[in-house]
C-alpha positions as CSV (number, residue, x, y, z in Angstrom):
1,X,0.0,0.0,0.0
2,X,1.3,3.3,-0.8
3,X,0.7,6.3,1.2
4,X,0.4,9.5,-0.3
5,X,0.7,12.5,1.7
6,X,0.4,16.2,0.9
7,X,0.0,19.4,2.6
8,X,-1.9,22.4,1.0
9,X,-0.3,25.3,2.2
10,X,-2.4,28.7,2.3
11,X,-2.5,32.4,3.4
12,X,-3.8,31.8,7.1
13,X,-3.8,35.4,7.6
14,X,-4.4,38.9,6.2
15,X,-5.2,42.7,6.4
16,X,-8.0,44.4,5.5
17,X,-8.2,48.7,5.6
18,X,-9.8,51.4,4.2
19,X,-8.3,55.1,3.2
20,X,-9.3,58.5,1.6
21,X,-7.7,60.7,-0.3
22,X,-8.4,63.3,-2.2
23,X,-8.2,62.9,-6.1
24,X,-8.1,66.4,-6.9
25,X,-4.4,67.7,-8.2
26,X,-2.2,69.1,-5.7
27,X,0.0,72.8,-6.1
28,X,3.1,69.9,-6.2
29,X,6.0,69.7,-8.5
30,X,3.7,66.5,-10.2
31,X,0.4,65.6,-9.6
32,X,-1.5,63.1,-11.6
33,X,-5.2,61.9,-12.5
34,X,-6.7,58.6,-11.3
35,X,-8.0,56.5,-14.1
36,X,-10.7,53.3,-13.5
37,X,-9.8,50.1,-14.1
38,X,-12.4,48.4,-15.8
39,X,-15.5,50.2,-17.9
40,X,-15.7,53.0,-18.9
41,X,-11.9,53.0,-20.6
42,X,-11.2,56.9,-19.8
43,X,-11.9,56.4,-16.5
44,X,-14.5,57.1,-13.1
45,X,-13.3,60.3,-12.9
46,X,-14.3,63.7,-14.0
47,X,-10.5,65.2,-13.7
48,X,-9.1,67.5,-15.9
49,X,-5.9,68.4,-16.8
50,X,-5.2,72.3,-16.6
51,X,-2.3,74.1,-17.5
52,X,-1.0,76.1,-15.0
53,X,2.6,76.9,-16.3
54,X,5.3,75.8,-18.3
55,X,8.3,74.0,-16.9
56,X,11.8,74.3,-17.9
57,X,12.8,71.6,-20.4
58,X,14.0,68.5,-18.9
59,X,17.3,67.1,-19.0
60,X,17.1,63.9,-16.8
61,X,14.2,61.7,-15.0
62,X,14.7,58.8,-12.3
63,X,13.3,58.4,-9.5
64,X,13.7,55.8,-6.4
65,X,10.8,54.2,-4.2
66,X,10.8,56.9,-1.9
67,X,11.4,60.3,-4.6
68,X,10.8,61.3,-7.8
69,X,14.2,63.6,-9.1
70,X,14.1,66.0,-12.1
71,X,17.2,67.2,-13.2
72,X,16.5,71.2,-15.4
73,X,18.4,74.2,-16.1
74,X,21.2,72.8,-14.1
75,X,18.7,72.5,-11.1
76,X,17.7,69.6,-8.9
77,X,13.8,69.2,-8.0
78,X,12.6,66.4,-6.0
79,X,9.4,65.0,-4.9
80,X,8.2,62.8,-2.5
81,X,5.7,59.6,-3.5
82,X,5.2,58.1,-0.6
């Protein structure tokens, strides 16, 4: 007789939360517009995007988990996204 065993392993635990925000654009360095995920494709959202000025050309982009860097005009700007 042969015996075969097996365990089913599963998440035993989790977290469950709730947050608000508000989805209106901040006066930030870069603020962007929530989109929907399923119907309709543009979106849930009634956001617009307004110009409010226009920024130095860009020389360089990157960004780490914790900031978003710009390099422009010779000029550093930084902004947190967490």
């Amino acid at each position: 007789m042969i015996i075969i065993s097996s365990f089913i392993y599963g998440q035993s635990s989790y977290l469950v939360g709730t947050g608000e925000s508000s989805i209106e654009p901040d006066k930030s360095l870069i603020s962007l517009a929530l989109s929907g995920y399923a119907a309709p494709m543009e979106g849930r959202f009634s956001l617009q995007w307004v110009k409010k000025e226009q920024l130095p050309d860009i020389v360089s982009l990157t960004g780490t988990r914790e900031k978003l860097y710009i390099i422009s005009n010779g000029e550093i700007l930084s902004k947190s996204v967490t």
